[in-house]
Biopython code that builds the backbone (N, CA, C, O; Angstrom):
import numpy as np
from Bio.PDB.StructureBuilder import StructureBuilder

atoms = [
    (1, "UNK", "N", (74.638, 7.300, 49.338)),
    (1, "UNK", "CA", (74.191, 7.762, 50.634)),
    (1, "UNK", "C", (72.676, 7.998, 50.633)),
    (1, "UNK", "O", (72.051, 7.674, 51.643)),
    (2, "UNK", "N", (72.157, 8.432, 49.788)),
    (2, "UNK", "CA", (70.839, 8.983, 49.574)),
    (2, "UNK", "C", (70.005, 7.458, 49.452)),
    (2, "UNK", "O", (68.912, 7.280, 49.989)),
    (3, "UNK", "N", (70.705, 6.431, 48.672)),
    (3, "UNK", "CA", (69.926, 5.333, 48.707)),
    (3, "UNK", "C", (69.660, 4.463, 49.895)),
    (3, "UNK", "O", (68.738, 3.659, 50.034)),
    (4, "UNK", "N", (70.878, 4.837, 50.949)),
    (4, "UNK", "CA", (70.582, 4.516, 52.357)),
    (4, "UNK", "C", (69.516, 4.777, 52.911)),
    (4, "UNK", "O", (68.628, 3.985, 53.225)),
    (5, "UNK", "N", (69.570, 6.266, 53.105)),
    (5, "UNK", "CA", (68.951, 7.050, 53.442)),
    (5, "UNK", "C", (67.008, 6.834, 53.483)),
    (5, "UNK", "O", (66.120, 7.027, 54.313)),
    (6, "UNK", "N", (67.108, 6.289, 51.940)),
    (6, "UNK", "CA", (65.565, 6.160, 51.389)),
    (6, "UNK", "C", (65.261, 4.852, 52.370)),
    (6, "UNK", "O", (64.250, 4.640, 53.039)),
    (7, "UNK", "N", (66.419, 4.074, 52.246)),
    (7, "UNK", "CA", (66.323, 2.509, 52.821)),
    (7, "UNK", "C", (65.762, 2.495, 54.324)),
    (7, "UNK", "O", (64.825, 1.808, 54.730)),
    (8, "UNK", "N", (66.611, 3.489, 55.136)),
    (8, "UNK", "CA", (66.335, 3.213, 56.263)),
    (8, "UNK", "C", (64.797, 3.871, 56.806)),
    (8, "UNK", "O", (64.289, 3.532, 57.875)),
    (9, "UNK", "N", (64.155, 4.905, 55.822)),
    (9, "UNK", "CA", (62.926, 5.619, 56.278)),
    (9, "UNK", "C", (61.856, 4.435, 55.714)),
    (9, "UNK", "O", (60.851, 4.150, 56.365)),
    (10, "UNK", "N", (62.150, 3.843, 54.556)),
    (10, "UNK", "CA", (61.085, 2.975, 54.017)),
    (10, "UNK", "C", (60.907, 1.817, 54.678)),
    (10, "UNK", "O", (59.892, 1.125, 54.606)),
    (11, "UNK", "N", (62.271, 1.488, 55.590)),
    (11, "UNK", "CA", (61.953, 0.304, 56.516)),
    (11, "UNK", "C", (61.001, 0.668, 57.483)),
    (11, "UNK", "O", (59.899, 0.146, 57.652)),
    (12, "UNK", "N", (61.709, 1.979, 58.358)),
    (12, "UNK", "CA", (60.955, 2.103, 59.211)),
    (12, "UNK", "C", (59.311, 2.743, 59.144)),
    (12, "UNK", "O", (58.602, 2.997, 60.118)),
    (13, "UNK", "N", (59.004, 2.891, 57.859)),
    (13, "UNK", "CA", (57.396, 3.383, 57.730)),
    (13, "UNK", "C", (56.787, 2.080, 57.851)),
    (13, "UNK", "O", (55.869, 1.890, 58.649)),
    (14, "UNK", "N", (57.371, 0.921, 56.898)),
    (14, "UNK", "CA", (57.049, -0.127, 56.610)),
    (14, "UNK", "C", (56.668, -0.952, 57.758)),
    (14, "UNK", "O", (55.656, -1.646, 57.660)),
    (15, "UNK", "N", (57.532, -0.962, 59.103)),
    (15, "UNK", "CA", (57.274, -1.341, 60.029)),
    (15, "UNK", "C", (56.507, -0.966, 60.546)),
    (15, "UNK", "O", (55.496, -1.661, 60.653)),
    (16, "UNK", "N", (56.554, 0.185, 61.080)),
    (16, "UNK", "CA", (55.086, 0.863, 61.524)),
    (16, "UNK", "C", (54.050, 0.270, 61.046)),
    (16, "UNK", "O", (53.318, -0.433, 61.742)),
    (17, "UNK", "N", (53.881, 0.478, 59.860)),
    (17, "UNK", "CA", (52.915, 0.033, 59.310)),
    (17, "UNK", "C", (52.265, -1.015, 59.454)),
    (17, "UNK", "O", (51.076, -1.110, 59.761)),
    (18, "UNK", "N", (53.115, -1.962, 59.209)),
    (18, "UNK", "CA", (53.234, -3.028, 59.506)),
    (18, "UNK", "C", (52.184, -3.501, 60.642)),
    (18, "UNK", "O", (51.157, -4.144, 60.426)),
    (19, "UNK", "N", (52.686, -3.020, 61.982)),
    (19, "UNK", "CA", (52.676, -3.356, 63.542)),
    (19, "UNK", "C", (51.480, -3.015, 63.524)),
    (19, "UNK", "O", (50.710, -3.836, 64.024)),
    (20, "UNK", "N", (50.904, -1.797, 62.997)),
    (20, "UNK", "CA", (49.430, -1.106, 62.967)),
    (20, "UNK", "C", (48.538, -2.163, 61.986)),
    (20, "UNK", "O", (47.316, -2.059, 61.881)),
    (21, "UNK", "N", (49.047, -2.823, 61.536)),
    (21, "UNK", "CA", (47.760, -3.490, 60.523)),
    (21, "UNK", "C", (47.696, -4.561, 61.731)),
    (21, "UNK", "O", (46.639, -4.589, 62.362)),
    (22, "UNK", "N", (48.848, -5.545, 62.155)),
    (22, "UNK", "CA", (48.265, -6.693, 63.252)),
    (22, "UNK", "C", (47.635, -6.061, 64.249)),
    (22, "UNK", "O", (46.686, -6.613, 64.806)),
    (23, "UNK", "N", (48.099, -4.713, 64.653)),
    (23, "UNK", "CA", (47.261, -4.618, 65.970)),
    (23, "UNK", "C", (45.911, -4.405, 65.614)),
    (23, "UNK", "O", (45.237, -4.581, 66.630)),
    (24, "UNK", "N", (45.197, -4.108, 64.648)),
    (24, "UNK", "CA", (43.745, -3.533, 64.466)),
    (24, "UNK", "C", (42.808, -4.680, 63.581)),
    (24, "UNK", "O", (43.082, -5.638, 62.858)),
    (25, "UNK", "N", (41.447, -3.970, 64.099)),
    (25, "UNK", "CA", (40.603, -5.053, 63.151)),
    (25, "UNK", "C", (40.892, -5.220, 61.905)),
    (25, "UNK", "O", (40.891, -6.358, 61.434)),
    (26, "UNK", "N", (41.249, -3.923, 60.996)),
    (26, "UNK", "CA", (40.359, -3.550, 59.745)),
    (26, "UNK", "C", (42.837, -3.622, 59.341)),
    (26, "UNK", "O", (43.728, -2.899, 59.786)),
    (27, "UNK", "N", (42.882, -4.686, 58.496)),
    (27, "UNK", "CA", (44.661, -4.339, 58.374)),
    (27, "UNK", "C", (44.992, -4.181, 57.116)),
    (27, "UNK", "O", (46.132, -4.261, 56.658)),
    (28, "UNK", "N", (43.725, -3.888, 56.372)),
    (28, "UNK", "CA", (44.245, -3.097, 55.120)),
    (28, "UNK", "C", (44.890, -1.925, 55.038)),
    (28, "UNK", "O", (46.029, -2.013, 54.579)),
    (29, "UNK", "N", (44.464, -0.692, 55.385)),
    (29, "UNK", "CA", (45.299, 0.438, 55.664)),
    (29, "UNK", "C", (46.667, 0.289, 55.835)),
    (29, "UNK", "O", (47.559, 0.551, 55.028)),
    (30, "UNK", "N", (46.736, -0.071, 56.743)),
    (30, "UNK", "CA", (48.632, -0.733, 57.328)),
    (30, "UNK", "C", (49.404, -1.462, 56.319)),
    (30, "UNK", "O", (50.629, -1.415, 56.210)),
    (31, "UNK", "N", (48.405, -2.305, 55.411)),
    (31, "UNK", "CA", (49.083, -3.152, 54.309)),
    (31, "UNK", "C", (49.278, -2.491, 53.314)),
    (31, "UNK", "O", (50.097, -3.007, 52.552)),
    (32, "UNK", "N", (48.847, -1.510, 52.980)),
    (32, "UNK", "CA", (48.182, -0.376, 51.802)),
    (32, "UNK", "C", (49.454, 0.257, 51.540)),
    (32, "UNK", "O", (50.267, 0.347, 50.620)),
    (33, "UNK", "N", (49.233, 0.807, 53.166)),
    (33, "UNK", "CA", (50.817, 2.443, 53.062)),
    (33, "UNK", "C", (52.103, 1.263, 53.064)),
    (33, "UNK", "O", (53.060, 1.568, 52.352)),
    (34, "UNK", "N", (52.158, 0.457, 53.518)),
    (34, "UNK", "CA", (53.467, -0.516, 53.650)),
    (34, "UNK", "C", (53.930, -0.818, 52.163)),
    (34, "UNK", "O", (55.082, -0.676, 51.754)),
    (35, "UNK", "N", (52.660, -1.333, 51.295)),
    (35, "UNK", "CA", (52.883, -1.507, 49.939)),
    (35, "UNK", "C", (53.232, -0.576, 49.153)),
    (35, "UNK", "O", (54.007, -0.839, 48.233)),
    (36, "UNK", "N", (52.823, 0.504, 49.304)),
    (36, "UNK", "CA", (52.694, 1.756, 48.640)),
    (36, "UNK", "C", (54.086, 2.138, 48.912)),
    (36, "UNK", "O", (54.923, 2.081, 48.012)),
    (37, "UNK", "N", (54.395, 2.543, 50.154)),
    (37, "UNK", "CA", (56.109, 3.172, 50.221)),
    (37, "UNK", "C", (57.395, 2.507, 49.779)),
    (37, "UNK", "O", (58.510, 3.018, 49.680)),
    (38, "UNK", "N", (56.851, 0.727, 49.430)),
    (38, "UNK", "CA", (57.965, -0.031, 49.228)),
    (38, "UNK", "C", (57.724, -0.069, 47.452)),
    (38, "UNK", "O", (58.676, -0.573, 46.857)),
    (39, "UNK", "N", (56.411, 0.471, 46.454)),
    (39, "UNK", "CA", (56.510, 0.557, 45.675)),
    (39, "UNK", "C", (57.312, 2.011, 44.875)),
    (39, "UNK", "O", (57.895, 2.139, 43.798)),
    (40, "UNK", "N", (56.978, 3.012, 46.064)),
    (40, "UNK", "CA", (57.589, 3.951, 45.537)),
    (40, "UNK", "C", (59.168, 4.087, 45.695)),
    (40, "UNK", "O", (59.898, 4.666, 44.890)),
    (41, "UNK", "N", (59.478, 3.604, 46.594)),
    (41, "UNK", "CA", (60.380, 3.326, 46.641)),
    (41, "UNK", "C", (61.910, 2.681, 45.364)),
    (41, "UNK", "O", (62.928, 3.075, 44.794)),
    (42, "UNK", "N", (61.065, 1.521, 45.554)),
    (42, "UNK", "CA", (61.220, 1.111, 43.988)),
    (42, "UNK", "C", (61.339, 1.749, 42.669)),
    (42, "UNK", "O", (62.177, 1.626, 41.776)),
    (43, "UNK", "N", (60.353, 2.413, 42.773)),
    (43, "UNK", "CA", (60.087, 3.943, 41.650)),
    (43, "UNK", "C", (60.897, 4.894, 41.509)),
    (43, "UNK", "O", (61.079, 5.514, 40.462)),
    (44, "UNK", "N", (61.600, 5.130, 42.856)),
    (44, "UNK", "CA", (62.342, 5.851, 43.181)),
    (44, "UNK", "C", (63.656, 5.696, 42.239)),
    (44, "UNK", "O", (64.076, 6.528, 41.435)),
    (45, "UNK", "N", (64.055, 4.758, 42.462)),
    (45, "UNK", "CA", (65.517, 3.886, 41.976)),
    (45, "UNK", "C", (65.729, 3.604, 40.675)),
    (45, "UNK", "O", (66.804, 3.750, 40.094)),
    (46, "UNK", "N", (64.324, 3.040, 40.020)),
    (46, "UNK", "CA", (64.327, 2.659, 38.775)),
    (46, "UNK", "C", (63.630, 4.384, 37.453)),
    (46, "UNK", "O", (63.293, 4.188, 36.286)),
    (47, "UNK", "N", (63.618, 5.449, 37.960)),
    (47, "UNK", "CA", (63.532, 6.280, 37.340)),
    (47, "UNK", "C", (64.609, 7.066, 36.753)),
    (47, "UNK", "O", (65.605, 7.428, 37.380)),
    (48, "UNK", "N", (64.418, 7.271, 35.757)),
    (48, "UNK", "CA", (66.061, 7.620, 34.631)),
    (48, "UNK", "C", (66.168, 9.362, 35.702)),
    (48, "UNK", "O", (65.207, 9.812, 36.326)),
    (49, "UNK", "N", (67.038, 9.779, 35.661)),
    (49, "UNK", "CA", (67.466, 11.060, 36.460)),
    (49, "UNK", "C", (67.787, 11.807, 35.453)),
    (49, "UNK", "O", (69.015, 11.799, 35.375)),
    (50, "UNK", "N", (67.153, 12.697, 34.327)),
    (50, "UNK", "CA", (68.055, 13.182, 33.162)),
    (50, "UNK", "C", (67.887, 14.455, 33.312)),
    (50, "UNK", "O", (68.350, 15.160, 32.416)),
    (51, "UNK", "N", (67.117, 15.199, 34.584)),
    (51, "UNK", "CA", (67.308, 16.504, 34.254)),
    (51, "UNK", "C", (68.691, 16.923, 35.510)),
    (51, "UNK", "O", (69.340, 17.967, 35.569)),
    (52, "UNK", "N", (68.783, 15.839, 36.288)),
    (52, "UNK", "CA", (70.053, 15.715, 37.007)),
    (52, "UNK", "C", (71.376, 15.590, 35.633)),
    (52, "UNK", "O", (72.486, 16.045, 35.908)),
    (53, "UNK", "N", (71.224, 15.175, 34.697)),
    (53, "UNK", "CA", (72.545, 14.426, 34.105)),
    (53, "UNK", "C", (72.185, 15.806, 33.060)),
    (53, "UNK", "O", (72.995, 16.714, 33.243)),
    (54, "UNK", "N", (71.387, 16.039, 32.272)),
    (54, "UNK", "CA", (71.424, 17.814, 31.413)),
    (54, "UNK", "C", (72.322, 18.559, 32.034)),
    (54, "UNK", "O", (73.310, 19.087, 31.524)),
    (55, "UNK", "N", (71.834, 18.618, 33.602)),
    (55, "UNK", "CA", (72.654, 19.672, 34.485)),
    (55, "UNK", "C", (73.978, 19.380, 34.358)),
    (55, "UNK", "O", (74.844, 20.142, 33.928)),
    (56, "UNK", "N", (74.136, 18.124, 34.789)),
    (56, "UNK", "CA", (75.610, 17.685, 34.194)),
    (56, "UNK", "C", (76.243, 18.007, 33.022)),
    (56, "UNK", "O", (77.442, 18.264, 32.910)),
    (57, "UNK", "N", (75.683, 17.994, 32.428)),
    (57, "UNK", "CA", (76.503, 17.710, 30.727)),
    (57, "UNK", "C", (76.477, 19.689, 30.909)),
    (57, "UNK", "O", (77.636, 20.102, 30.956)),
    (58, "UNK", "N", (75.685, 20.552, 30.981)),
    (58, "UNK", "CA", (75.926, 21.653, 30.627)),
    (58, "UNK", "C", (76.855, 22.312, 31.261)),
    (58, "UNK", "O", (77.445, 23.248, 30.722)),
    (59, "UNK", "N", (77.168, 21.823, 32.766)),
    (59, "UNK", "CA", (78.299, 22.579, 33.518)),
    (59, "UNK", "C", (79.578, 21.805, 33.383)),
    (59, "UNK", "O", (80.609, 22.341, 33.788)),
    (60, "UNK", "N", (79.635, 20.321, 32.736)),
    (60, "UNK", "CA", (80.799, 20.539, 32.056)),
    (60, "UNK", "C", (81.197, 20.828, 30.727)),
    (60, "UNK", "O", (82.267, 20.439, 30.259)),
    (61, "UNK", "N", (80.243, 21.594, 30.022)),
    (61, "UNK", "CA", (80.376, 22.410, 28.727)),
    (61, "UNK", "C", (80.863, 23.591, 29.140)),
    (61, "UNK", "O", (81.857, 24.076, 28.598)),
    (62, "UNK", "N", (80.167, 24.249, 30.239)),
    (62, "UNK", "CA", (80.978, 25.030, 30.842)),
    (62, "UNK", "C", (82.323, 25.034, 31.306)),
    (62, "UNK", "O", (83.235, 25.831, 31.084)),
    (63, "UNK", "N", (82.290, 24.287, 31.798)),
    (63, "UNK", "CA", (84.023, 24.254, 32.257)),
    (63, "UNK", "C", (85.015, 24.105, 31.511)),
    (63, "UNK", "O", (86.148, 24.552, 31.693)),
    (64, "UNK", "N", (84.226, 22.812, 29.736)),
    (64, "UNK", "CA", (85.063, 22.762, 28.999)),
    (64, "UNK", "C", (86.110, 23.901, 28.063)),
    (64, "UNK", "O", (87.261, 23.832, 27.632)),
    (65, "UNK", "N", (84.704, 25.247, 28.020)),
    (65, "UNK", "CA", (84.528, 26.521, 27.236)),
    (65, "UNK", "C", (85.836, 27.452, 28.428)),
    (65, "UNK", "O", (86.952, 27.890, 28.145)),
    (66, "UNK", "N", (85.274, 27.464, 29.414)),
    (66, "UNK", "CA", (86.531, 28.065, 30.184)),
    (66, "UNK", "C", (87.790, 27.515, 29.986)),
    (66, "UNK", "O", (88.699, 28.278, 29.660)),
    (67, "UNK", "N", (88.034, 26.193, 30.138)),
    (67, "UNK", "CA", (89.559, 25.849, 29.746)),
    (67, "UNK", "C", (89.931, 26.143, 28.369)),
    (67, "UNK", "O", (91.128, 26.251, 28.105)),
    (68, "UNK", "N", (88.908, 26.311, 27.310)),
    (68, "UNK", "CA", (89.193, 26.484, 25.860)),
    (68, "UNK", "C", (89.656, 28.342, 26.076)),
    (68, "UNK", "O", (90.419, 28.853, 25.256)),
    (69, "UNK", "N", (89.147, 29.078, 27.119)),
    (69, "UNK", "CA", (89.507, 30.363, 27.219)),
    (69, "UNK", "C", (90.585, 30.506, 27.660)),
    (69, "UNK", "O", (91.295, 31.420, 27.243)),
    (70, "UNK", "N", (91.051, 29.560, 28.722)),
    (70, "UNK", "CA", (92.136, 29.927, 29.308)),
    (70, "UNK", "C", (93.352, 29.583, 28.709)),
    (70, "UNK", "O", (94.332, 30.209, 29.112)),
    (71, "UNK", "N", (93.507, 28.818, 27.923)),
    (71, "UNK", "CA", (94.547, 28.368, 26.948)),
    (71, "UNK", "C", (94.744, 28.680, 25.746)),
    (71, "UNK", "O", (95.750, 28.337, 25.124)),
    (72, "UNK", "N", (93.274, 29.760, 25.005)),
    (72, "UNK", "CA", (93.732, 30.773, 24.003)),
    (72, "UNK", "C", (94.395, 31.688, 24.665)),
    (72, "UNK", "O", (95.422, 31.980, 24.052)),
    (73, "UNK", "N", (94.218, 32.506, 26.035)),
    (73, "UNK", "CA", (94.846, 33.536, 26.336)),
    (73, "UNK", "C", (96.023, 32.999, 26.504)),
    (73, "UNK", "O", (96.891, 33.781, 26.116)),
    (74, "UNK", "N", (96.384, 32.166, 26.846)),
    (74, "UNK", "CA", (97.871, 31.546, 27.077)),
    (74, "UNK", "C", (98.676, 31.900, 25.756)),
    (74, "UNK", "O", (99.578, 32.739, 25.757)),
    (75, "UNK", "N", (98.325, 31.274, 24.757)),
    (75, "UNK", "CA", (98.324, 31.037, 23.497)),
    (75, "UNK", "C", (98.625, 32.274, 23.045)),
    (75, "UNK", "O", (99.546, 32.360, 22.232)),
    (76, "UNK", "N", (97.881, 33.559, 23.494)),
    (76, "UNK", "CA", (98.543, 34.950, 22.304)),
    (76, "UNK", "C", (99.001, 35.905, 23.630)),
    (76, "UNK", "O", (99.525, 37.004, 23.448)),
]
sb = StructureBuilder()
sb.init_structure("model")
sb.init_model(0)
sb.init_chain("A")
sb.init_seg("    ")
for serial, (resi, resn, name, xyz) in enumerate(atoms, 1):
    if name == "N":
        sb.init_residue(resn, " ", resi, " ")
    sb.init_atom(name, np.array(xyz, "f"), 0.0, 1.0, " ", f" {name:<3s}", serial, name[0])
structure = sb.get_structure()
């Protein structure tokens, strides 16, 4: 969802952008931010996420440690 999300704002900057570089003398600017948001973009996607996936791994250490609790108390 989130990659939608990125998709549909980077089109529409891109366009903008876009429309503003033909309409004006000077259409670097317009080409600039167009390039720029479709590189970050890119950047976006291809960057490893690991303090997202740490978070992961520790709350299901957590959860693992709770089920290890709840099934010693079972247990005595």
């Amino acid at each position: 969802m989130k990659f939608l999300i990125k998709l549909f704002i980077v089109s529409f900057i891109c366009v903008v952008a876009i429309f503003g570089a033909l309409g004006s003398e000077n259409e670097w600017p317009g080409l600039i931010v167009a390039i720029t948001v479709w590189v970050w973009f890119i950047y976006s996607l291809s960057k490893p996420k690991e303090y997202n996936s740490d978070r992961k791994i520790r709350e299901l250490e957590r959860r693992n440690e709770a089920l290890i609790r709840k099934l010693e108390e079972r247990i005595h």
